[in-house]
Backbone as JSON Lines, residues from 0, in Angstrom:
{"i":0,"aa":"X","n":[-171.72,81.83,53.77],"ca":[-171.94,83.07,54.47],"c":[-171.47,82.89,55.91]}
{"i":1,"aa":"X","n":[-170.77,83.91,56.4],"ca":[-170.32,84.01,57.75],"c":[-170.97,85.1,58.17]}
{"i":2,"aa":"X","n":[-171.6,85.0,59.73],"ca":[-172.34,85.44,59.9],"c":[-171.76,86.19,61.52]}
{"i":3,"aa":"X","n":[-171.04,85.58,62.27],"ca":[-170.19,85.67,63.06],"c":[-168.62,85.34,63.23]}
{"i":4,"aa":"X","n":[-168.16,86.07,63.93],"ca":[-166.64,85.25,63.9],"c":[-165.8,85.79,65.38]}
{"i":5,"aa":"X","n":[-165.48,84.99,66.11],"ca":[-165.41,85.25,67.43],"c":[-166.66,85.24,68.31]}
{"i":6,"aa":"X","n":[-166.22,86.5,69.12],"ca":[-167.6,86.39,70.11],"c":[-168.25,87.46,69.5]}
{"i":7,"aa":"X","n":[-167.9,88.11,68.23],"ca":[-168.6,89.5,67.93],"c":[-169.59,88.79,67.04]}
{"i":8,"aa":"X","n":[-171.28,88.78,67.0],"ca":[-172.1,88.95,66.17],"c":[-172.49,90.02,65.32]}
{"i":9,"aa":"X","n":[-173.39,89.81,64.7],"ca":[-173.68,91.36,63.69],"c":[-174.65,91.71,64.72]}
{"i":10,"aa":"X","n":[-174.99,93.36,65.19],"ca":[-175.83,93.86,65.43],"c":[-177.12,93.55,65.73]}
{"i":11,"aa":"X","n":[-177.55,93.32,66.38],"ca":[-178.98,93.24,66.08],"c":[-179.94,91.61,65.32]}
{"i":12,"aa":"X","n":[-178.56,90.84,66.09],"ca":[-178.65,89.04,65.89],"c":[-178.22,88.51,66.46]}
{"i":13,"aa":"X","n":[-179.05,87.11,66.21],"ca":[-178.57,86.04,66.95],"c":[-178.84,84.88,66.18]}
{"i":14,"aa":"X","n":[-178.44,83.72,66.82],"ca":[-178.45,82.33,65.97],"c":[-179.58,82.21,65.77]}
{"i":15,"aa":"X","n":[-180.52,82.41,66.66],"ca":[-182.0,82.23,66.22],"c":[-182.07,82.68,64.85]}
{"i":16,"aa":"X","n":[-182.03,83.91,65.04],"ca":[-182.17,84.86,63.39],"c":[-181.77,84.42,61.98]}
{"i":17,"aa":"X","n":[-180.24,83.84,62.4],"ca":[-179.77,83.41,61.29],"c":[-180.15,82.22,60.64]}
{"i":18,"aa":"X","n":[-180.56,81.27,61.69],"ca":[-180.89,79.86,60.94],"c":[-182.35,79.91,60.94]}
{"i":19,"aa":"X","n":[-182.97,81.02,61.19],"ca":[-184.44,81.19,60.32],"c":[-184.46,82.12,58.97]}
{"i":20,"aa":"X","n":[-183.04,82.7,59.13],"ca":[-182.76,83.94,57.84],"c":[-182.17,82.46,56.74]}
{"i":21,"aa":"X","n":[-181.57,81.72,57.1],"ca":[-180.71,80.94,56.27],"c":[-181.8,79.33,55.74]}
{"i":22,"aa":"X","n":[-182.72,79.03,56.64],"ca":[-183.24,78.22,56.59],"c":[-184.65,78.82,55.22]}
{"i":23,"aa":"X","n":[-184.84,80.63,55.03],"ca":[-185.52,80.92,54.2],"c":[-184.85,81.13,53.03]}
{"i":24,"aa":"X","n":[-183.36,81.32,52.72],"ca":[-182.67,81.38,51.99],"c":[-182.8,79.67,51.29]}
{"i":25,"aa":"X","n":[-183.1,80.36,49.66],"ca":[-183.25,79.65,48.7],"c":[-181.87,78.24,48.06]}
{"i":26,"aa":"X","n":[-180.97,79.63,48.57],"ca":[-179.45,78.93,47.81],"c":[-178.82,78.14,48.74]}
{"i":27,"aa":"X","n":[-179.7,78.25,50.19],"ca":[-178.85,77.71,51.04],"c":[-179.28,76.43,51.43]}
{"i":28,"aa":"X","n":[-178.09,75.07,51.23],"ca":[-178.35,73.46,51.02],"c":[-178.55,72.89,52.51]}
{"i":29,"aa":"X","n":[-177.69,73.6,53.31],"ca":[-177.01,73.21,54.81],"c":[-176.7,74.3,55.41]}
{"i":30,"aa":"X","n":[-176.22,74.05,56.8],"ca":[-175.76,74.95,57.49],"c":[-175.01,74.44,58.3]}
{"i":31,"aa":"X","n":[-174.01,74.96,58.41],"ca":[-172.61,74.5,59.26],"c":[-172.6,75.32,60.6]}
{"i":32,"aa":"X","n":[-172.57,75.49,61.83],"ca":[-172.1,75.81,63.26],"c":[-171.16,75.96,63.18]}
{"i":33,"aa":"X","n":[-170.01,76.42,63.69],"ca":[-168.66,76.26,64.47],"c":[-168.39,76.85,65.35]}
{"i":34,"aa":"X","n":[-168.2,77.17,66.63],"ca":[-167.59,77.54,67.42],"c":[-166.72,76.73,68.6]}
{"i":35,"aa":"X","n":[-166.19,77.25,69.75],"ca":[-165.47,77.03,70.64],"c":[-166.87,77.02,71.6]}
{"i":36,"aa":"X","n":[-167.54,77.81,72.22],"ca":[-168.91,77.6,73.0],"c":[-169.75,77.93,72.22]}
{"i":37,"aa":"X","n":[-170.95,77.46,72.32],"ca":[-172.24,77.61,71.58],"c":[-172.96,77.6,72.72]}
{"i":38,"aa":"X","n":[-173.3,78.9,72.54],"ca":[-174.3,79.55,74.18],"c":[-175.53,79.27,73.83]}
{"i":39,"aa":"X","n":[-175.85,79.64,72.4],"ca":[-177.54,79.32,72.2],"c":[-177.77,77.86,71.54]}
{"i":40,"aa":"X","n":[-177.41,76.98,72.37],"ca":[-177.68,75.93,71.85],"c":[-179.48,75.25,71.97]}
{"i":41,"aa":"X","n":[-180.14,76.68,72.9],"ca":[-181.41,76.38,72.55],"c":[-182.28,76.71,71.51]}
{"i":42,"aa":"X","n":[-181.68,77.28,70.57],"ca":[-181.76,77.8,69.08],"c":[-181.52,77.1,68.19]}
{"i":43,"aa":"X","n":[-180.69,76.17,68.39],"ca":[-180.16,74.92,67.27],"c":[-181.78,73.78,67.23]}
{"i":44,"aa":"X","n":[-181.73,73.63,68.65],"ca":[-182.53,72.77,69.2],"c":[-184.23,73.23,68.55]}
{"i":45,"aa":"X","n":[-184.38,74.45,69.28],"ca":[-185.9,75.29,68.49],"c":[-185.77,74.19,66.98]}
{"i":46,"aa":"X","n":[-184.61,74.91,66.23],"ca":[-184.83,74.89,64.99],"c":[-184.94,73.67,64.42]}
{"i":47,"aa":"X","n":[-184.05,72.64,65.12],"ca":[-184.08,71.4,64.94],"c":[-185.8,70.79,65.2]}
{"i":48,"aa":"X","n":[-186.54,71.16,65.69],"ca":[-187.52,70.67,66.15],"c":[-188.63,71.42,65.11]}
{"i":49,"aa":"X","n":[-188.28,72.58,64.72],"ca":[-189.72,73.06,63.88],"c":[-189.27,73.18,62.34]}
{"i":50,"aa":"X","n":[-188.24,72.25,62.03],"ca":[-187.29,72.45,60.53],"c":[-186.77,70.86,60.42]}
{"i":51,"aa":"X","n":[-187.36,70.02,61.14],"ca":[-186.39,68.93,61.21],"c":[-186.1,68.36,59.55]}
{"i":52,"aa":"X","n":[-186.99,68.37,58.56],"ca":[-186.99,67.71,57.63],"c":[-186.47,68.88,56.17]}
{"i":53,"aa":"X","n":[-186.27,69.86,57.1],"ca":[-185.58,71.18,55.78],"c":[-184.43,70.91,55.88]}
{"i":54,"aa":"X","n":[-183.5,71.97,55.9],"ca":[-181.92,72.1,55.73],"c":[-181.18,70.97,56.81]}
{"i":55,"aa":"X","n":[-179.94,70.64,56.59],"ca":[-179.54,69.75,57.46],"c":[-178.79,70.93,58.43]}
{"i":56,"aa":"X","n":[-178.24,70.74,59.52],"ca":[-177.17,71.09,60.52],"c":[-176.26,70.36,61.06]}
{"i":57,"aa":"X","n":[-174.9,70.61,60.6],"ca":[-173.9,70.11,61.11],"c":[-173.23,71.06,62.11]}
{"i":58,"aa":"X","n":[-173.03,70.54,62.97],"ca":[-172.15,71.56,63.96],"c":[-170.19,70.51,63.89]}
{"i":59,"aa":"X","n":[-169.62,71.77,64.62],"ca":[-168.38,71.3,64.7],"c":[-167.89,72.33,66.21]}
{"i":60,"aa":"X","n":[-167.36,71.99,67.31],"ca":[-166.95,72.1,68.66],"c":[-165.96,72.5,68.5]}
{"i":61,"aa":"X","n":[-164.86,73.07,68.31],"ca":[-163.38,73.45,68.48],"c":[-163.55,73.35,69.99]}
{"i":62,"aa":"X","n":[-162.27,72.45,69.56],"ca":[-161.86,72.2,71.15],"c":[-162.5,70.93,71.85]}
{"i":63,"aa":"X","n":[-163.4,70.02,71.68],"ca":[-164.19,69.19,71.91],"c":[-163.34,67.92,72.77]}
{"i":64,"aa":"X","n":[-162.15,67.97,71.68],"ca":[-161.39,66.71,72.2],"c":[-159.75,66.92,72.71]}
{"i":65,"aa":"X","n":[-159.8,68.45,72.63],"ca":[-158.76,68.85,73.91],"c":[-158.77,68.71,75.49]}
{"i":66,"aa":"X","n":[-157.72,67.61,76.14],"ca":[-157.94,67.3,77.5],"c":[-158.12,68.34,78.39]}
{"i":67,"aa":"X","n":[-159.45,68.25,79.25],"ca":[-160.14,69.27,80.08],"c":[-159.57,68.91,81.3]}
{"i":68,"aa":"X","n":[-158.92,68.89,82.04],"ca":[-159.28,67.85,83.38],"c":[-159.48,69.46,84.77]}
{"i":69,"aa":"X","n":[-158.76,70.21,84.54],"ca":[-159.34,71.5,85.31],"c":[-158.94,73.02,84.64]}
{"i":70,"aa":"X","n":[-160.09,73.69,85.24],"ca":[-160.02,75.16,84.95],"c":[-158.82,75.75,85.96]}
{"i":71,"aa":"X","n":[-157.76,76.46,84.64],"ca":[-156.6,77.24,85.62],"c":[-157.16,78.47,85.71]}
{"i":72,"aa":"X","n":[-157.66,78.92,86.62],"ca":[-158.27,80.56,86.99],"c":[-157.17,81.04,88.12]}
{"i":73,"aa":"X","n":[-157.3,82.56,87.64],"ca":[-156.11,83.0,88.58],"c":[-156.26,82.75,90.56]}
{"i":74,"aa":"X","n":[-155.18,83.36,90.86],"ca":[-154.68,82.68,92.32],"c":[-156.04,83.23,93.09]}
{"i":75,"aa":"X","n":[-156.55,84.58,92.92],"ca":[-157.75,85.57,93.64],"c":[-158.7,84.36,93.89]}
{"i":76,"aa":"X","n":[-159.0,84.03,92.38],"ca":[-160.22,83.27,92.72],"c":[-160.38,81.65,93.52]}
{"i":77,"aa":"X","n":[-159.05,81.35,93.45],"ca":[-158.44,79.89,93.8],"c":[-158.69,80.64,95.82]}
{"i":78,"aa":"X","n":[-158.22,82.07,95.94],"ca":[-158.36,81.75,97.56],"c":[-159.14,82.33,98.11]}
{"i":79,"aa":"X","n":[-160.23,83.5,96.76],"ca":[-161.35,83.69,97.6],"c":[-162.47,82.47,97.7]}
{"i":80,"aa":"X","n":[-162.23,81.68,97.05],"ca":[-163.22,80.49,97.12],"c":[-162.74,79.28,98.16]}
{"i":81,"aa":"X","n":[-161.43,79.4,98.79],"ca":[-161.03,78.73,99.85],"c":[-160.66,77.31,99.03]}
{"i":82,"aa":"X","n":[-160.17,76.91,97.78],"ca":[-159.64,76.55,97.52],"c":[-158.13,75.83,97.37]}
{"i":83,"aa":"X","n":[-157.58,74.87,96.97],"ca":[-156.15,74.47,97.07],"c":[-155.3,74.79,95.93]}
{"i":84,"aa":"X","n":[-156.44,73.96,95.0],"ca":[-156.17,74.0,93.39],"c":[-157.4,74.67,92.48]}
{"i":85,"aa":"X","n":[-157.22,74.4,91.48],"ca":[-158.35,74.78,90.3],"c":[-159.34,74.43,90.69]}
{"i":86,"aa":"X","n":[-161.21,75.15,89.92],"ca":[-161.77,74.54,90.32],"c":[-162.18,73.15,88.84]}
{"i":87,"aa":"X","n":[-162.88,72.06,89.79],"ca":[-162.38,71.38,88.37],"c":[-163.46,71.27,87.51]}
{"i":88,"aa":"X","n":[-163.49,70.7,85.99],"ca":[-163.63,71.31,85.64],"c":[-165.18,70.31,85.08]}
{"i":89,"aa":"X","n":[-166.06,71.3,84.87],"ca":[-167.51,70.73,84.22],"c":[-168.0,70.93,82.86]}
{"i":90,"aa":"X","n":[-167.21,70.33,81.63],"ca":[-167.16,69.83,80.57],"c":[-168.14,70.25,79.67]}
{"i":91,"aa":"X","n":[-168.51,71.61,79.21],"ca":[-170.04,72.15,78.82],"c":[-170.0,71.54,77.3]}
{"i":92,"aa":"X","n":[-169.05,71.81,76.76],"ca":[-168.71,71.39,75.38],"c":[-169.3,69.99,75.09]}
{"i":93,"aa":"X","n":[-168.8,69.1,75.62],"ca":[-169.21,68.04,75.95],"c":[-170.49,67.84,75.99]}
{"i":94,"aa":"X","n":[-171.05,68.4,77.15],"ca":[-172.56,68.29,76.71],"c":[-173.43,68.82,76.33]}
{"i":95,"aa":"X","n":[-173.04,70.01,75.55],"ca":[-173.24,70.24,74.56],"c":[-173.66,69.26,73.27]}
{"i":96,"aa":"X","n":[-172.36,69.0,73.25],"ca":[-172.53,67.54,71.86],"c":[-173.77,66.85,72.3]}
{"i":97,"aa":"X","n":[-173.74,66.19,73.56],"ca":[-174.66,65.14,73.9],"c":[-176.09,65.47,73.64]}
{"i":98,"aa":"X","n":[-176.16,66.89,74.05],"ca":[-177.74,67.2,73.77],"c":[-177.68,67.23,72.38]}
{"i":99,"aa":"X","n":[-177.04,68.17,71.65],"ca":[-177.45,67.78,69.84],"c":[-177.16,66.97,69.09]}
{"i":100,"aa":"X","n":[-176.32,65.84,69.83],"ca":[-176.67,63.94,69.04],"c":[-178.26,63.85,69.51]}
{"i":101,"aa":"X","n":[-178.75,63.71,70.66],"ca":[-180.25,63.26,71.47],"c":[-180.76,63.98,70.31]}
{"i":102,"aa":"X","n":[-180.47,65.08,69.53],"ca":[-181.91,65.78,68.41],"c":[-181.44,65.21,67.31]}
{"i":103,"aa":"X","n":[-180.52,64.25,67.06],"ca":[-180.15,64.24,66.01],"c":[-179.1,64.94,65.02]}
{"i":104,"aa":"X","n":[-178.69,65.57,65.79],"ca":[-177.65,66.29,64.98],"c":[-176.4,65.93,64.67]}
{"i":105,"aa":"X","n":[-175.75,66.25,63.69],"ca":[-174.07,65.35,63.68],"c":[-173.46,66.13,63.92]}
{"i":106,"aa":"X","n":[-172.58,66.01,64.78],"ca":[-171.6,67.16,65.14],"c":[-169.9,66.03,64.5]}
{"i":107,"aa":"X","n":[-169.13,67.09,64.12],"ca":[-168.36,66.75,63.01],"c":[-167.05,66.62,64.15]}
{"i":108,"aa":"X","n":[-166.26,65.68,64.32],"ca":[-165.3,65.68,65.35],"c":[-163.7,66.29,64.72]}
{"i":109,"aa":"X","n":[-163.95,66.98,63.06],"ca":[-162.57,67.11,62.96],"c":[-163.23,68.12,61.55]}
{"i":110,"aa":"X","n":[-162.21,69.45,61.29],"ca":[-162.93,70.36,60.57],"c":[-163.01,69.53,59.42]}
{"i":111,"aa":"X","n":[-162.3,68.57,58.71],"ca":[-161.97,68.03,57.46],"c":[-163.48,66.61,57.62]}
{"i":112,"aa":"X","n":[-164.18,66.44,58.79],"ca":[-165.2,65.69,58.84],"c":[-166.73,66.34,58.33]}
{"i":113,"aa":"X","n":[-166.21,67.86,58.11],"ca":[-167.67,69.06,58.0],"c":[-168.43,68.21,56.62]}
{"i":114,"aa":"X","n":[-167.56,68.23,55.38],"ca":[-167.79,68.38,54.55],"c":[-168.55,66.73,53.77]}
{"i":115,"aa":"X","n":[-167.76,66.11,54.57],"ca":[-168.54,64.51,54.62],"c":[-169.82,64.56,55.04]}
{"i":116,"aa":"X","n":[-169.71,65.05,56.25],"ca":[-171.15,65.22,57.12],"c":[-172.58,65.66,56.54]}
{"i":117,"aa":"X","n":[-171.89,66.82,55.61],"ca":[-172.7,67.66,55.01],"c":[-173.22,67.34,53.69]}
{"i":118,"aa":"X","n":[-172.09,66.18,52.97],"ca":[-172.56,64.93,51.76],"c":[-173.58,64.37,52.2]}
{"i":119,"aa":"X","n":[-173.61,63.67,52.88],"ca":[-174.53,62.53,53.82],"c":[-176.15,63.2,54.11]}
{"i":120,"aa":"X","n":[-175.64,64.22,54.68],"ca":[-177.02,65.0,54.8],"c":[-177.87,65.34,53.73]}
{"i":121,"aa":"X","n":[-177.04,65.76,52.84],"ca":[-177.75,66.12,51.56],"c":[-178.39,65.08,50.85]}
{"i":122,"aa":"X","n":[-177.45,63.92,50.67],"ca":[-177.65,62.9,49.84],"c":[-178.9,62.26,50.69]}
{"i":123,"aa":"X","n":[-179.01,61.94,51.55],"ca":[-180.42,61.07,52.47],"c":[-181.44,62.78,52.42]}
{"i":124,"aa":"X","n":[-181.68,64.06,52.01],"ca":[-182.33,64.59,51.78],"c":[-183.1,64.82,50.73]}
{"i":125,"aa":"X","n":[-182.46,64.05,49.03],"ca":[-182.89,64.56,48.18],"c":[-183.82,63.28,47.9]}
């Protein structure tokens, strides 16, 4: 089930919703993440903490291990901020990951790693 895709959600949701809608769902083994930012990563975390021993969660980062080294924002903002260059850049993705390894979570470093991830989980669940 896809539940989002882009930045558009369904109506009247959020990640919270879904991984308490999906975590009551019968058929459902796991649950996979993916995005480019994951804004509610205090929702993963909630859930991780009051579900730890139900469904597994794998997340996966697009973009995780594309070189960051600065944000190109246009010229406006480069000289209303009295700037030279970019500003540089503070790596959210990144720690991102770091906080949901600290809960335990596996975050999958390559889409073709989801599905391993999600073996593993299952198999140390049953």
């Amino acid at each position: 089930m896809i539940v989002s895709v882009g930045n558009d959600s369904i109506i009247g949701s959020d990640l919270a919703y879904w991984l308490a809608t999906l975590n009551k769902d019968p058929h459902t083994k796991a649950i996979v993440v993916i995005g480019q930012r994951i804004s509610q990563v205090d929702s993963i975390i909630a859930y991780k903490k009051n579900h730890a021993d139900k469904k597994p969660i794998v997340v996966y980062l697009v973009g995780l291990k594309a070189p960051q080294t600065k944000i190109y924002q246009d010229a406006v903002t480069i000289i209303t901020n009295h700037l030279s260059t970019s500003i540089p850049v503070v790596n959210r993705d990144r720690q991102t990951a770091t906080e949901l390894r600290k809960i335990g979570l596996k975050i999958a470093k390559s889409p073709s790693e989801i599905t391993q991830l999600i073996k593993k989980a299952l198999a140390k669940n049953s």
